[in-house]
C-alpha positions, 0 to 999 in steps of 0.5 A: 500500500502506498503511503499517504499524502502528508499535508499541513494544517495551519497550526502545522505551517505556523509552528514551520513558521515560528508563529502563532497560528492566530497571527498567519492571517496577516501573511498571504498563504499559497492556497491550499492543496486540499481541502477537507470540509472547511480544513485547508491543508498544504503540502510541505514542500509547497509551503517551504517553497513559499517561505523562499520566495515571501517578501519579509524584513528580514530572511532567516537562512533556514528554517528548522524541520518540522516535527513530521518530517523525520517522524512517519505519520501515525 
């Protein structure tokens, strides 16, 4: 069987952020890879792709992984 396809939710993309999820309604997301009912969800790489290109004051070389990236999905 195939694995399944991770995707973030928002509290997944603010804590790849280093913010509070409350606060990513002032940055301008990529539209989400899927939604499910009213739950948007983005695919990882599609999100750090954004992060590399956003407009910021300041650009932080890296960022840390995320959690779910060196554990497998339960």
């Amino acid at each position: 069987m195939s694995k399944p396809i991770q995707y973030w939710s928002r509290t997944d993309v603010a804590t790849y952020l280093g913010v509070l999820p409350s606060s990513l309604g002032r940055y301008k997301l990529p539209e989400p890879d899927v939604l499910v009912g009213t739950a948007r969800g983005w695919l990882p790489e599609r999100i750090r792709a954004w992060d590399q290109t956003r407009p910021r004051a300041s650009r932080r070389s890296e960022r840390p992984e995320h959690p779910s990236d060196s554990s497998p999905a339960a």
